[in-house]
N, CA, C and O of each residue as an XYZ file, in Angstrom:
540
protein
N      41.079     78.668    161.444
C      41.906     79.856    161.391
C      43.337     79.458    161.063
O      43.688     78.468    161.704
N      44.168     79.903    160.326
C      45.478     79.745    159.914
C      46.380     80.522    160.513
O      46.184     81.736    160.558
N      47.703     79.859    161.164
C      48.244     80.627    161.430
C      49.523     81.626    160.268
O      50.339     80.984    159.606
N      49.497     82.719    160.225
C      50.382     82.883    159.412
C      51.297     82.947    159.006
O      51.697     83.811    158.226
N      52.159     81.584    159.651
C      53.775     80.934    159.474
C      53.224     80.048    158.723
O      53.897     79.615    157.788
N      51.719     79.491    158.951
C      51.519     78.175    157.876
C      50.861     78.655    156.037
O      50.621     77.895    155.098
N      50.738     80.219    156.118
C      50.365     80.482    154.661
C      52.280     80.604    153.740
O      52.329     80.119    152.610
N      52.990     80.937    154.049
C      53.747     80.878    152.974
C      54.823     79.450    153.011
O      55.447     79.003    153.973
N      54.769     78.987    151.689
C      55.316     78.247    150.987
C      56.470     78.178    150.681
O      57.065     77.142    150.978
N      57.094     79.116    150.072
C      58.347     79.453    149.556
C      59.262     80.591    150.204
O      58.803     81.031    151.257
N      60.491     81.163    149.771
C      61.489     81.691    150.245
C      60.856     83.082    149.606
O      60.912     83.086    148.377
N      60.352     84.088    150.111
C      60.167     85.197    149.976
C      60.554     86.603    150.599
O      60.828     86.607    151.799
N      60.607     87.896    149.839
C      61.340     88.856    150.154
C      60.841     89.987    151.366
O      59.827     89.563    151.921
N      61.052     90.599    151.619
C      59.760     91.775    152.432
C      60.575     92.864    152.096
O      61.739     92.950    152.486
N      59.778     94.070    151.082
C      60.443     95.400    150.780
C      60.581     95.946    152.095
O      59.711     95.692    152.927
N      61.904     96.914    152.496
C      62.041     97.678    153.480
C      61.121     99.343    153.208
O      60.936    100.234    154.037
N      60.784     99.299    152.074
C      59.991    101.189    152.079
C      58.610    100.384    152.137
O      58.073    100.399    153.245
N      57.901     99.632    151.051
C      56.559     99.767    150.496
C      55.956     98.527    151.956
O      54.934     98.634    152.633
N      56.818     97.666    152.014
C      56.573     96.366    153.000
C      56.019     95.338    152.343
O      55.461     94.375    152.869
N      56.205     95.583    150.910
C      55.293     94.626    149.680
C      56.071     93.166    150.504
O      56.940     93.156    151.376
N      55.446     92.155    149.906
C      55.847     90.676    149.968
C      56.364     90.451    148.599
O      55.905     91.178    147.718
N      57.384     89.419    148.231
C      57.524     88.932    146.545
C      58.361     87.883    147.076
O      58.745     87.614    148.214
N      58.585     87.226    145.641
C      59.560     86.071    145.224
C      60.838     86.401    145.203
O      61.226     87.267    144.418
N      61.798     85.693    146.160
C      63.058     85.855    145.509
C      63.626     86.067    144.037
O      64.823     86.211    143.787
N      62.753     86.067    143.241
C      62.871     85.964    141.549
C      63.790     87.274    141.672
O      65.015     87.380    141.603
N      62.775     88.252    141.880
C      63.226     89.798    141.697
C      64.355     90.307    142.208
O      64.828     89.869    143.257
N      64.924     91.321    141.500
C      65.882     91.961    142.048
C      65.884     92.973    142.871
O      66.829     93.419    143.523
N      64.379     93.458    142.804
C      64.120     94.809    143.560
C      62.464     94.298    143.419
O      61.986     93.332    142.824
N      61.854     95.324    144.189
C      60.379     95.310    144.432
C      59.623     95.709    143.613
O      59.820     96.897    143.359
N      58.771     95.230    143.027
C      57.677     95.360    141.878
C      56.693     96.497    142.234
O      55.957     96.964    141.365
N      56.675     96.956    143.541
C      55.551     97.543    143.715
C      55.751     99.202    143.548
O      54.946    100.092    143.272
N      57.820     99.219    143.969
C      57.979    100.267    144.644
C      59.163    100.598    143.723
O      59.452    101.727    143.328
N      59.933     99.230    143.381
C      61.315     99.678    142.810
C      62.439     99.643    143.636
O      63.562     99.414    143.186
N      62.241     99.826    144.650
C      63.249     99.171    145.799
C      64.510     98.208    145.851
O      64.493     97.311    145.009
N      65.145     98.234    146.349
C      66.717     97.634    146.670
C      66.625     96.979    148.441
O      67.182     95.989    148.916
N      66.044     97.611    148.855
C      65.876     98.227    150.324
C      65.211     96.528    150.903
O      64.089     96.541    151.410
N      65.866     95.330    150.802
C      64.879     94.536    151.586
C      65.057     94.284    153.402
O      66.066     94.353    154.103
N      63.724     93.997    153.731
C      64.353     93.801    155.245
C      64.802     92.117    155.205
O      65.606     91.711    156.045
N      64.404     91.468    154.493
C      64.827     90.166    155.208
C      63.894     89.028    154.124
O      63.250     89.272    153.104
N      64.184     87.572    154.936
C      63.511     86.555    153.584
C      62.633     86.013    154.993
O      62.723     86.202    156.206
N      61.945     85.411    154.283
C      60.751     84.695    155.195
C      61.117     83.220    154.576
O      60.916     83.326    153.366
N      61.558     81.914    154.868
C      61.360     80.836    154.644
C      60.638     79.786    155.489
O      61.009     79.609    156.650
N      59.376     78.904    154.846
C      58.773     78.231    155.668
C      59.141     76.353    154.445
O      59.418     76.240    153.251
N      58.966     75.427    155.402
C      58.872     74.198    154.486
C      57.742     73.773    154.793
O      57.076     73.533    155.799
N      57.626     73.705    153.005
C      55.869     72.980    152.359
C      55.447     72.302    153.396
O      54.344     72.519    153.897
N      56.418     71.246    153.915
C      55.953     70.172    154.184
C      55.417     70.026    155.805
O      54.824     69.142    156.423
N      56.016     71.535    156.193
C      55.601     71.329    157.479
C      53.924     71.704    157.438
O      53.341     71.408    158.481
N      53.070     72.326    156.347
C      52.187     72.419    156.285
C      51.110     70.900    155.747
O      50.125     70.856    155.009
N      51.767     69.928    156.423
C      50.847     68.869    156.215
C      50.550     68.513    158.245
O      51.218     68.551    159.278
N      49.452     68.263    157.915
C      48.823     67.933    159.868
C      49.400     66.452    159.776
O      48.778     65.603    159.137
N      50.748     66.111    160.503
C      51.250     64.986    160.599
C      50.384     64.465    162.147
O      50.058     63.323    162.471
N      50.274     65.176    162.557
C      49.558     64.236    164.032
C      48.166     63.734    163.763
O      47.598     62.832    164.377
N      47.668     64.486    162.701
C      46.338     64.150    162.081
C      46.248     62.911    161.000
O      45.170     62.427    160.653
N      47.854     62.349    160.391
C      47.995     61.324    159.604
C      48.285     60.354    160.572
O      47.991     59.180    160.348
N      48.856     60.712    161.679
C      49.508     59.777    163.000
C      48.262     59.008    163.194
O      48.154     57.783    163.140
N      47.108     60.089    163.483
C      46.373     59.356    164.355
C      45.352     58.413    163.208
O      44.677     57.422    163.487
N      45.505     59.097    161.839
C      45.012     58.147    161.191
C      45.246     56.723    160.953
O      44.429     55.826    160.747
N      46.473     56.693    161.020
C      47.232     55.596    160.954
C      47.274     54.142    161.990
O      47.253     52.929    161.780
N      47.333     54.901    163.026
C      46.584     54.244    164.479
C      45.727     53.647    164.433
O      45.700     52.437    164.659
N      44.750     54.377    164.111
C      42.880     53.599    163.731
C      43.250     52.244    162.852
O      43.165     51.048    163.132
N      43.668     52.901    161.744
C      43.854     51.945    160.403
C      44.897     50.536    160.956
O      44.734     49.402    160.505
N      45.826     50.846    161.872
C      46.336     49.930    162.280
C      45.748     49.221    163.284
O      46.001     48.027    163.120
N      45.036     49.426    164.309
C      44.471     48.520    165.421
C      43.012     47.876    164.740
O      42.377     47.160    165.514
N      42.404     48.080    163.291
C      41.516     47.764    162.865
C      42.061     46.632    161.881
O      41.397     45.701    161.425
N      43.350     46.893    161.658
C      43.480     46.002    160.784
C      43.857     44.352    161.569
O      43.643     43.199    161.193
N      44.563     44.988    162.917
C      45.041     43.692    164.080
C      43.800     43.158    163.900
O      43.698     42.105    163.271
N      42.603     43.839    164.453
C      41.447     42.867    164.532
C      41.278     42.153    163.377
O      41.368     40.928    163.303
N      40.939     43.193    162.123
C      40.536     42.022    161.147
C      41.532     41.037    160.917
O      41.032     39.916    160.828
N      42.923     41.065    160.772
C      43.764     39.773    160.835
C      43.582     38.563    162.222
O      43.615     37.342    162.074
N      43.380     39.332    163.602
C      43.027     38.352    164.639
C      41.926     37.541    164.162
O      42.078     36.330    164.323
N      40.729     37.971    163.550
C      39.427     37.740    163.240
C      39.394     36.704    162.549
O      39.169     35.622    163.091
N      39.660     36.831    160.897
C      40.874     35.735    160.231
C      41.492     34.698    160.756
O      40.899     33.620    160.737
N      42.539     34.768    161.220
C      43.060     33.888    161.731
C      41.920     33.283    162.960
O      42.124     32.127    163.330
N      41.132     33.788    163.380
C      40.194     32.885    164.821
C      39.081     32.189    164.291
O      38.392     31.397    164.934
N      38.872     32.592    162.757
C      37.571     31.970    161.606
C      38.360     30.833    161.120
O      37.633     29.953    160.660
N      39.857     30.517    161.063
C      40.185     29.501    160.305
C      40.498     28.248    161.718
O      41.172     27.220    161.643
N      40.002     28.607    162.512
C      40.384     27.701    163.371
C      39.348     26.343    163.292
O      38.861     25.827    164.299
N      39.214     26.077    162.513
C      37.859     24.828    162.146
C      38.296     23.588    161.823
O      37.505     22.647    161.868
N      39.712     23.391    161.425
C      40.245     21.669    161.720
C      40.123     20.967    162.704
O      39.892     21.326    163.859
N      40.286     19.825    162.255
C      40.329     18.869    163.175
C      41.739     18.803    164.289
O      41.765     18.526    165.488
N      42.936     19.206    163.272
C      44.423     18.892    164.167
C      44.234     20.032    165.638
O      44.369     21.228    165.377
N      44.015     19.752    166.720
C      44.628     20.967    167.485
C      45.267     21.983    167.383
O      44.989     23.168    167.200
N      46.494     21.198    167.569
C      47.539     21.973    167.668
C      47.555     23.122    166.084
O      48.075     24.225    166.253
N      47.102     22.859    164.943
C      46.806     23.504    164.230
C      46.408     24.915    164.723
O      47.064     25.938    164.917
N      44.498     24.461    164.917
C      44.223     25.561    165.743
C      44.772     25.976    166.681
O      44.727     27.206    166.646
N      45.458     25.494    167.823
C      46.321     26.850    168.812
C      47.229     27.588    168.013
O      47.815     28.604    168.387
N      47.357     26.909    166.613
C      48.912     27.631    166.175
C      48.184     29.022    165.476
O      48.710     30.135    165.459
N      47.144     28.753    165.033
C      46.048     29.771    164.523
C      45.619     30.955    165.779
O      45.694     32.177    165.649
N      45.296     30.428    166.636
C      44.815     31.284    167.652
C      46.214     32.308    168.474
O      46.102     33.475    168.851
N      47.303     31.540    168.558
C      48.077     32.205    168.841
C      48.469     33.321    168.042
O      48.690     34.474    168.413
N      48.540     32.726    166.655
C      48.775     33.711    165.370
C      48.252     34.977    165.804
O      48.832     35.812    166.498
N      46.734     35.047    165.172
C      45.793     35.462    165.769
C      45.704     36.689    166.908
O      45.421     37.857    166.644
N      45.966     36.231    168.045
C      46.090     37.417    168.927
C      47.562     37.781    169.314
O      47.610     38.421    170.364
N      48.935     37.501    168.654
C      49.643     38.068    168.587
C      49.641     39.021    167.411
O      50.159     40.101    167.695
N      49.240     38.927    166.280
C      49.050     40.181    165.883
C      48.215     41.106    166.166
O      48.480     42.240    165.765
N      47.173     40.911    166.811
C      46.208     41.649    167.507
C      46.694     42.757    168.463
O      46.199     43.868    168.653
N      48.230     41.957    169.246
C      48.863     42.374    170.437
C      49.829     43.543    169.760
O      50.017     44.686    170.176
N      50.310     42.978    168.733
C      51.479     43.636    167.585
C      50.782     44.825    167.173
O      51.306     45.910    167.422
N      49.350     44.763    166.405
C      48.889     45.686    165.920
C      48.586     47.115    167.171
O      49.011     48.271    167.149
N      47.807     46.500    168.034
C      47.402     47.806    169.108
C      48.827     47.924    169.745
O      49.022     49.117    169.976
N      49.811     47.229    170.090
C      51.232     48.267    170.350
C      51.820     48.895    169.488
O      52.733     49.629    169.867
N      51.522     48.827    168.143
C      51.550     49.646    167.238
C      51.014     51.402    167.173
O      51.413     52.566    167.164
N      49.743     50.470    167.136
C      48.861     52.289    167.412
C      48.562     52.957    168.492
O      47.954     54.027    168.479
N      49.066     52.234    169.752
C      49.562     53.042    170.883
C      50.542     53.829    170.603
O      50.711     54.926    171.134
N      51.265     53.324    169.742
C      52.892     53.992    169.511
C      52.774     55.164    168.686
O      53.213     56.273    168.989
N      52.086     54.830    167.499
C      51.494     56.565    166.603
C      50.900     57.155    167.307
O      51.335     58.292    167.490
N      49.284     56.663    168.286
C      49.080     57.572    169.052
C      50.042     58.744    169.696
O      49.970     59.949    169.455
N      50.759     58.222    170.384
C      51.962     58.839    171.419
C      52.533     59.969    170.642
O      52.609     61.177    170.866
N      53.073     58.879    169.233
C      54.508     60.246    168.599
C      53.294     60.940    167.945
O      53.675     62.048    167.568
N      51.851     60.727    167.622
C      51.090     62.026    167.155
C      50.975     63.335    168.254
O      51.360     64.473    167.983
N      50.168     62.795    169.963
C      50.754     63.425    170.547
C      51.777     64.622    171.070
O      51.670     65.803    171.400
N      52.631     63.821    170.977
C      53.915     64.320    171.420
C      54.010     64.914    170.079
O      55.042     65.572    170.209
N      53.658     65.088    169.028
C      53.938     65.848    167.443
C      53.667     67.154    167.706
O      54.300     68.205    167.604
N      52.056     66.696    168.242
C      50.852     68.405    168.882
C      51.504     69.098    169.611
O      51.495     70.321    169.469
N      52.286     68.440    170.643
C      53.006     68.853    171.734
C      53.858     70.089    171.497
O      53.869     71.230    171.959
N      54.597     69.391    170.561
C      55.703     69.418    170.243
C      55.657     71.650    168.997
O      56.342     72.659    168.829
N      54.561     71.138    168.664
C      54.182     72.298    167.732
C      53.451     73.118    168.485
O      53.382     74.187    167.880
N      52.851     73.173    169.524
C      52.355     73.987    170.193
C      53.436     75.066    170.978
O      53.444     76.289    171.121
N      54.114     74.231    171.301
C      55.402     74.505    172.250
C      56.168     75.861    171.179
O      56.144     77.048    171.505
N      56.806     75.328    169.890
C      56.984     75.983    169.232
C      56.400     77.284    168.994
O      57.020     78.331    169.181
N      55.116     77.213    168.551
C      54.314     78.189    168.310
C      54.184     78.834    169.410
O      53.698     79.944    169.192
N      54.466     78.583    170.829
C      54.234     79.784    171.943
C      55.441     80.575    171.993
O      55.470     81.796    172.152
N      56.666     79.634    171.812
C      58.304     80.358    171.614
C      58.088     81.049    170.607
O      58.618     82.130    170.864
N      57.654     81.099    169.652
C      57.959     81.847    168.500
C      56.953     83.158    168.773
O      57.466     84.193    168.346
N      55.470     83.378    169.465
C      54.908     84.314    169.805
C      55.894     85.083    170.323
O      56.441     86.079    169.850
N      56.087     84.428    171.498
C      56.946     85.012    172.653
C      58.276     85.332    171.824
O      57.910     86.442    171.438
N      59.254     85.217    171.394
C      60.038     85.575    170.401
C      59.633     87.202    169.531
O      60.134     88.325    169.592
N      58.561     86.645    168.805
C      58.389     87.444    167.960
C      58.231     89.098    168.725
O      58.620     90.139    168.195
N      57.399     88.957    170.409
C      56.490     89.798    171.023
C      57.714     90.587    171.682
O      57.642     91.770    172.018
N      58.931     89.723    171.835
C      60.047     90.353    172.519
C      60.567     91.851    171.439
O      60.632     93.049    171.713
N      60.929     90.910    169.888
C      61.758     91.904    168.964
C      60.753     93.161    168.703
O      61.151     94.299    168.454
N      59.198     92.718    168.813
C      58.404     94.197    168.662
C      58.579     94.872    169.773
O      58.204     96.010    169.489
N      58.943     94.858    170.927
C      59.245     95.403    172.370
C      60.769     96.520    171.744
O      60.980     97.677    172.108
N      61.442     95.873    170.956
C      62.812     96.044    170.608
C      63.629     95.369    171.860
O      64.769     95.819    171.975
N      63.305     94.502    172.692
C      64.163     93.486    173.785
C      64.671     92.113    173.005
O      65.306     91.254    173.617
């Protein structure tokens, strides 16, 4: 279901007689002929991308990649020098450590993104539910 702050795109008009929708292009209303607008509706494109949904993609992609680099680095540990290999193994699960405090961290700000837009979206009900009251 969409909400309908997330269908418009652009800076658009609302006739005050007919209640048509249009483009700022116009000078008056196509439908009606009108002068009469109530107001502009502006939304940004961009807030219509699911950023907590790229967050959390990102997360995955990052704590998968720690492993496969830990993984890597724990397959090359096959010399003879030691200290080689600890320098490998350390490698190894510090990026492992690097990577999942990583995608703990998108986790969170995806989170807190949802949070964050939910919150919004109840102020703006509540907002909106007040001015139809006329309060």
């Amino acid at each position: 279901m969409k909400d309908r702050n997330d269908v418009i795109v652009k800076k658009m008009q609302h006739c005050g007689k007919c209640g048509e929708v249009f483009s700022d292009n116009f000078e008056r209303c196509p439908k009606c002929g009108s002068h009469d607008f109530v107001g502009y509706t502006v939304t940004n494109p961009v807030a219509r991308l699911p950023m907590e949904a790229i967050l959390r993609v990102m997360a995955h992609l990052m704590w998968i990649l720690g492993t496969a680099i830990c993984v890597a680095f724990l397959w090359s540990t096959d010399s003879e020098d030691a200290d080689h290999n600890m320098l490998l193994m350390y490698m190894g699960f510090t990026a492992l450590c690097v990577s999942i405090f990583i995608s703990v961290t998108l986790f969170a700000l995806g989170e807190m993104l949802k949070r964050i837009i939910r919150i919004q979206r109840r102020l703006r009900a509540m907002f909106d539910d007040q001015q139809g009251h006329g309060g």
